[in-house]
C-alpha positions in Angstrom: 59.2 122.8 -61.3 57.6 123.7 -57.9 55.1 121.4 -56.1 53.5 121.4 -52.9 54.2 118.0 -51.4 52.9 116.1 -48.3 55.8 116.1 -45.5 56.0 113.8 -42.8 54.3 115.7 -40.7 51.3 116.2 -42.6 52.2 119.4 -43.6 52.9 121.0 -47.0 55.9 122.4 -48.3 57.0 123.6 -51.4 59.8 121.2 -53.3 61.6 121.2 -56.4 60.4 118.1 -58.3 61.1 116.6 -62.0 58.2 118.1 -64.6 56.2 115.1 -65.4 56.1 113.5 -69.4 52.5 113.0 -70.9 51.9 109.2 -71.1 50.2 107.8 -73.8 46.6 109.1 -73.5 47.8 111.8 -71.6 48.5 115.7 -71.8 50.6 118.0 -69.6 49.0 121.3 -68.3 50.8 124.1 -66.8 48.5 125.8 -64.0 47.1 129.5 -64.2 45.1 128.6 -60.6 44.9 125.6 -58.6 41.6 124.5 -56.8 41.6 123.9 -52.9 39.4 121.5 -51.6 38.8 119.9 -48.4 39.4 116.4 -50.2 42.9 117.7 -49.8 42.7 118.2 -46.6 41.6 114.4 -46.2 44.5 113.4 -48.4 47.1 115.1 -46.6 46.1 113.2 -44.0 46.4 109.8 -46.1 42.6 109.1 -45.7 41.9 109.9 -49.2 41.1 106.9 -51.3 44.2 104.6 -49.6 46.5 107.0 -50.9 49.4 107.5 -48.0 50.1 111.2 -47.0 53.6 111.4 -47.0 55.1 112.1 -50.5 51.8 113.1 -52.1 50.8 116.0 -53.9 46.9 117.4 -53.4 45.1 118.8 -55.9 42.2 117.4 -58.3 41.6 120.7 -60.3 43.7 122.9 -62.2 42.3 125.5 -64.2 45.7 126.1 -67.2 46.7 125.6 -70.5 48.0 122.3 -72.4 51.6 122.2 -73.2 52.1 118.8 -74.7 50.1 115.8 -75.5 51.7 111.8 -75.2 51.1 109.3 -77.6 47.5 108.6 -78.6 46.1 111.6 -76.9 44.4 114.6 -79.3 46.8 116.8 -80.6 44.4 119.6 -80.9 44.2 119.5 -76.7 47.6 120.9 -77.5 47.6 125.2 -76.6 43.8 125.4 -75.3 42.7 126.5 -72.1 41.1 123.4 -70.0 39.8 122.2 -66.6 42.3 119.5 -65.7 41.0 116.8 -63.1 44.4 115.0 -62.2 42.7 112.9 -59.1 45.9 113.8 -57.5 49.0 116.0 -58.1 47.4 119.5 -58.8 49.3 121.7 -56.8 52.6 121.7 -59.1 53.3 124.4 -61.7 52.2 121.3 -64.0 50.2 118.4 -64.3 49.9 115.3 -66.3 46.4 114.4 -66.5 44.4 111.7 -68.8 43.0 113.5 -72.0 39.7 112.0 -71.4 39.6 114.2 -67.5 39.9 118.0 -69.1 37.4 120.0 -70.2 37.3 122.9 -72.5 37.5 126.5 -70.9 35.5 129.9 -73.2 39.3 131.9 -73.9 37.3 134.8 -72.1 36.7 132.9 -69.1 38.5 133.9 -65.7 40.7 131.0 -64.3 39.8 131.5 -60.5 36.2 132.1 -61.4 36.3 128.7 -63.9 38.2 126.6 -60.8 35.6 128.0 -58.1 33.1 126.2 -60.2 35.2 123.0 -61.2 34.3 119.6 -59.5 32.0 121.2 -56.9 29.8 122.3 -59.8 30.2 119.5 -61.9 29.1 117.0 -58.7 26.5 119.2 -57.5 24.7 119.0 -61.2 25.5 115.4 -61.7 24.0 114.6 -58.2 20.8 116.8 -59.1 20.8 115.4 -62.7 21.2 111.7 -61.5 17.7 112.7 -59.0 15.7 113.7 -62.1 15.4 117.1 -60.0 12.3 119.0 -61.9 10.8 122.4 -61.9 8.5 123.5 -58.7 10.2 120.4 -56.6 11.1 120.9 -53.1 14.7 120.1 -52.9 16.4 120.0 -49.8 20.2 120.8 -49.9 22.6 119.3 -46.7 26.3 121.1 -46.2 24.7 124.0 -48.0 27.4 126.4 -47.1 30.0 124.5 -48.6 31.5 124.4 -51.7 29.3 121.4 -53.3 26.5 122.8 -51.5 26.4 126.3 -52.5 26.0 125.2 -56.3 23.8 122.8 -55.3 21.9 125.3 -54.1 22.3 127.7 -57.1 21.9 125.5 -59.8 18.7 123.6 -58.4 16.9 127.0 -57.7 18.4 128.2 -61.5 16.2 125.0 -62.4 12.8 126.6 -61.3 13.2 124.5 -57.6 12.5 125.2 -54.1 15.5 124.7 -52.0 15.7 125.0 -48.4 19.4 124.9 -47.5 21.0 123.5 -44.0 23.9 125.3 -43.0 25.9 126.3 -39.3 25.3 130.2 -39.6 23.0 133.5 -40.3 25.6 134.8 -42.2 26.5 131.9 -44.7 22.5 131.9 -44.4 22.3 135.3 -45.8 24.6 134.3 -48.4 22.6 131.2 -49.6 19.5 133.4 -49.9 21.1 135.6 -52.0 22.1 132.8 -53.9 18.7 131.4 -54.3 17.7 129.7 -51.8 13.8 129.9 -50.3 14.7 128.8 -46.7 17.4 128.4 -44.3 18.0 125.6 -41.5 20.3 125.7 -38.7 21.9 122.7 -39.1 22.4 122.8 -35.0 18.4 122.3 -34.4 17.5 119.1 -32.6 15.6 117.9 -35.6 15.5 117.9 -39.2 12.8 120.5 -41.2 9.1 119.6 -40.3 8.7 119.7 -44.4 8.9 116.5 -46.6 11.3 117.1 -49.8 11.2 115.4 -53.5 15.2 115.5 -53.4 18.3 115.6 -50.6 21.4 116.7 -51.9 23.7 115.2 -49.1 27.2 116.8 -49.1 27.7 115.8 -45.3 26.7 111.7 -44.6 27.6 111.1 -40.6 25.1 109.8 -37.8 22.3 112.1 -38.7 21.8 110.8 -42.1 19.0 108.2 -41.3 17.0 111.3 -40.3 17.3 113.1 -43.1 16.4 110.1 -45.4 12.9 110.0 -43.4 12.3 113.8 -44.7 11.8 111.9 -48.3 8.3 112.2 -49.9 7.0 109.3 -51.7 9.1 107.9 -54.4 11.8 110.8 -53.6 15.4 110.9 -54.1 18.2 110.9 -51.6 21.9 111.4 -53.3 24.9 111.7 -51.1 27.7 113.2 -52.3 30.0 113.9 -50.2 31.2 112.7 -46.6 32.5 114.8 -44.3 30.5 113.8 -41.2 31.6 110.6 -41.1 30.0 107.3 -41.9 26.2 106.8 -41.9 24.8 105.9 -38.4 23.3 102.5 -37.9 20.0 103.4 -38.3 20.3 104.2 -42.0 19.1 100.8 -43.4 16.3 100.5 -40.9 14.9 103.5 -41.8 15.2 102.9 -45.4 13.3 99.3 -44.7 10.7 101.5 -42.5 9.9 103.6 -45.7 10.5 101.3 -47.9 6.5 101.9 -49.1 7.9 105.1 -49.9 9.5 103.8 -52.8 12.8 106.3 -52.3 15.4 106.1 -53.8 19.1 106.1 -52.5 22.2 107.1 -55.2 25.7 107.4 -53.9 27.4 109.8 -56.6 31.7 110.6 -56.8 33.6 111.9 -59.5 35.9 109.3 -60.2 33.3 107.0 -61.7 31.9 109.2 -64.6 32.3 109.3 -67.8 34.1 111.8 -70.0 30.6 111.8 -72.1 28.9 112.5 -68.6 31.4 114.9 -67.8 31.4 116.5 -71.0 27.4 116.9 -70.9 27.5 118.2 -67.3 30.3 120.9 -68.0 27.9 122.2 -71.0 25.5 122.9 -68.4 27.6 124.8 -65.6 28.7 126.8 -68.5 25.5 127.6 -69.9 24.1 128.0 -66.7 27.3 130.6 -66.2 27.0 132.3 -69.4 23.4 133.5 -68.5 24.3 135.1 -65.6 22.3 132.3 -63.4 24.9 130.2 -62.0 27.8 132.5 -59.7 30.8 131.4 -58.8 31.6 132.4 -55.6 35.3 132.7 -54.4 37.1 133.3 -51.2 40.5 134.0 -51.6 43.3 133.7 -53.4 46.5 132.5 -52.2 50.1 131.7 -53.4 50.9 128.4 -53.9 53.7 129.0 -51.2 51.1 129.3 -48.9 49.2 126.0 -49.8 49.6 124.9 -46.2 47.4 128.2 -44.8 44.6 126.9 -47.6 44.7 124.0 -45.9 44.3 125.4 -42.2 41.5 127.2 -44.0 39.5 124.4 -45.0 40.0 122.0 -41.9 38.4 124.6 -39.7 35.7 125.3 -42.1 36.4 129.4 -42.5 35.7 129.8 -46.2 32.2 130.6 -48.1 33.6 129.9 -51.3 36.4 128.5 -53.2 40.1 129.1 -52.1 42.0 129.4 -55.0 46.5 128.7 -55.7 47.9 130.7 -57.9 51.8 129.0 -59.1 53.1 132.0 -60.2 
């Protein structure tokens, strides 16, 4: 089978490699679409979770079918249409992945529509679950032009809040508004919103996070989930201890530490939200898996509103 495998340089390229065995717990899915991310970008690199560049294979969502189930994993998994989460290995025809990290897919779903949700969707409701988000709260939404963002965005307004969103143009702007958002902030102004805000979906982290945290109303709730500004600057924990009368409340949220039940719960959610016509995925563009490197170039320079999707075959 073909998989798109970190070279030396840090490029991709397309190699012929063995087709992986399920393990025991494990099934093997054969890709209909294939989720870009910028975590790939990051791993690539080799600065995703320790895991050296060279020799690896991006890709922690594949939207396909299961071929085969190993020992001690369902048997009924066997022919259905799932959202795989490998953690690693998703741009190959196929993909071994635990049984416990897919979830089911309606037959009638589309794949590229179903990946352009995917992890994004499942961390942007998680984070907004984990913060109690409620009806009528003001909800402030970091990175909102990104893919985590964008369904933060979506699914807390879906959820009867106000969301002001802090993205880097008019024109992904424009988009968020027509995506439900009440506000827009240019995330290039000197200074954070003059507003206070129940809950901060962080997608970004970096040196301006201590400011943000200060935007907190009493006994509100700050979750970052993503990090691609950087580390914190140093004035996060002082400014937590300067409001700590505030009572706020900091949560640190990534994928990899749910649980299937969690995951499972969350999914039904997305989906719901999805079925009702309240919850859009939004996708950029699709590209060949021979062109996994372009996705890439995509996603480092920050081009796409919206998921880029692979498509194996």
């Amino acid at each position: 089978m073909r998989a798109a495998v970190v070279q030396p340089s840090g490029a991709l390229g397309l190699t012929d490699v063995p087709q992986p065995a399920p393990g025991p717990g494990q099934v093997l899915v054969e890709a209909d679409v294939i989720g870009a991310g910028y975590v790939d970008v990051m791993l690539s690199r080799g600065e995703y979770r320790g895991i050296p560049g060279p020799g690896s294979v991006p890709g922690v969502e594949v939207v396909g079918r299961v071929q085969a189930a190993g020992p001690g994993a369902p048997g009924d998994l066997v022919g259905r249409r799932v959202l795989a989460m490998p953690g690693l290995g998703g741009y190959a025809e196929r993909v071994v992945v635990d049984a416990d990290r897919v979830l089911p897919v309606p037959q009638e779903a589309d794949a590229a529509e179903t990946v352009a949700l995917g992890v994004n969707a499942l961390v942007a409701e998680i984070a907004l679950h984990r913060a109690g988000t409620a009806a009528g709260e003001h909800v402030l939404v970091r990175g909102a032009g990104g893919g985590i963002g964008s369904l933060a965005t979506q699914i807390a307004s879906a959820r009867g809040a106000e969301v002001t969103a802090v993205t880097s143009s008019a024109a992904r702007g424009e988009r968020l508004l027509e995506l439900g958002a009440a506000r827009i902030v240019d995330r290039t102004a000197s200074a954070v919103p003059d507003q206070s805000y129940d809950v901060v979906v962080d997608t970004v982290a970096g040196p301006d996070m201590g400011r943000y945290l200060k935007s907190l109303r009493d006994n509100g709730r700050y979750v970052m989930c993503g990090g691609a500004g950087g580390a914190p600057g140093e004035d996060l924990l002082p400014t937590l201890l300067s409001d700590f009368h505030k009572s706020p409340t900091l949560l640190a949220l990534s994928l990899n530490s749910m649980t299937p039940q969690e995951l499972l719960r969350s999914w039904q959610e997305i989906t719901a939200l999805w079925t009702e016509g309240r919850l859009t995925p939004v996708l950029y563009q699709r590209l060949a898996l021979t062109d996994a490197e372009h996705a890439l170039e995509l996603l480092e320079r920050g081009t796409p509103f919206g998921k880029v999707v692979l498509v194996p075959r």
